[in-house]
C-alpha positions in Angstrom: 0.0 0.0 0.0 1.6 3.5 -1.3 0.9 6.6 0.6 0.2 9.8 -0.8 1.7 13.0 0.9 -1.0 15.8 2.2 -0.5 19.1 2.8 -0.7 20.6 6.3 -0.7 24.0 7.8 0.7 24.1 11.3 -0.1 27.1 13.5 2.7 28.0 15.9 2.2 30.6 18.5 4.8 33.8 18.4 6.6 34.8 15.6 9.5 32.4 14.6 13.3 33.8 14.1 15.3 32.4 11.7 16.9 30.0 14.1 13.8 28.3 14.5 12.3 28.5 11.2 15.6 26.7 10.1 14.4 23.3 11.9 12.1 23.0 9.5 13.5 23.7 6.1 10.5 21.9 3.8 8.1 23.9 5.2 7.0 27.6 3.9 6.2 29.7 6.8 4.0 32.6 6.5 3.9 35.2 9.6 0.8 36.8 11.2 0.4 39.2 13.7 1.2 36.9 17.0 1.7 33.2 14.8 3.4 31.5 12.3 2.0 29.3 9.6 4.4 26.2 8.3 2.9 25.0 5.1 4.4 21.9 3.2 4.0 18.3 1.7 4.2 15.6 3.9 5.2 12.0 2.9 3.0 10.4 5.2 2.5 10.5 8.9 5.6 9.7 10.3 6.7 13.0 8.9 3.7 14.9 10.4 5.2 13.2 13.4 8.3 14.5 12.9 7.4 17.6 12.8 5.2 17.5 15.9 7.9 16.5 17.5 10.5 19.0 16.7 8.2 21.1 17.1 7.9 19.9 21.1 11.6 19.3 21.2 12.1 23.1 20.4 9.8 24.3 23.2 7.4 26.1 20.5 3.6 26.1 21.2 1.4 24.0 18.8 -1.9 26.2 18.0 -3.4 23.8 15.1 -2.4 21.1 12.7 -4.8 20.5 9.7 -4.3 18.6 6.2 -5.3 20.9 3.6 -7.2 19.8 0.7 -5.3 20.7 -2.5 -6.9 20.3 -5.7 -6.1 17.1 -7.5 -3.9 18.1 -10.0 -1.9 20.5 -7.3 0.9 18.2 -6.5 1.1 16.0 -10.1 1.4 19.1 -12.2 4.0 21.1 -9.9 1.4 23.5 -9.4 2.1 24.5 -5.8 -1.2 26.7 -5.2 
């Protein structure tokens, strides 16, 4: 059985230096006003794991973790939207 990677948005409370953003290089960040947003493909969900847990191992706050329906084609075609 193959699994398909899923995108995720992970909420992090505070706004993330570069120190910290650089423990998670696959990820596209995006700041708001008292958060930050990683965004990225995940293989499957050991590597949702893994970034759960770095996330812990860093002392950062978890907010949310969601998978993010992307349209079919989104991935395939290289069309990051």
């Amino acid at each position: 059985m193959t699994t398909r990677a899923s995108l995720y948005a992970i909420r992090i409370k505070g706004r993330l230096g570069a120190t910290a953003l650089s423990a998670f290089p696959s990820m596209a960040c995006q700041m708001m006003r008292a958060e930050t947003e990683l965004t990225g493909w995940l293989e499957d969900p050991y590597a949702l794991f893994g970034v759960l847990a770095q996330i812990d191992g860093v002392g950062l706050e978890l907010l949310e973790v969601r998978q993010v329906r992307a349209s079919p084609r989104s991935r395939e075609s290289g069309d990051e939207r």
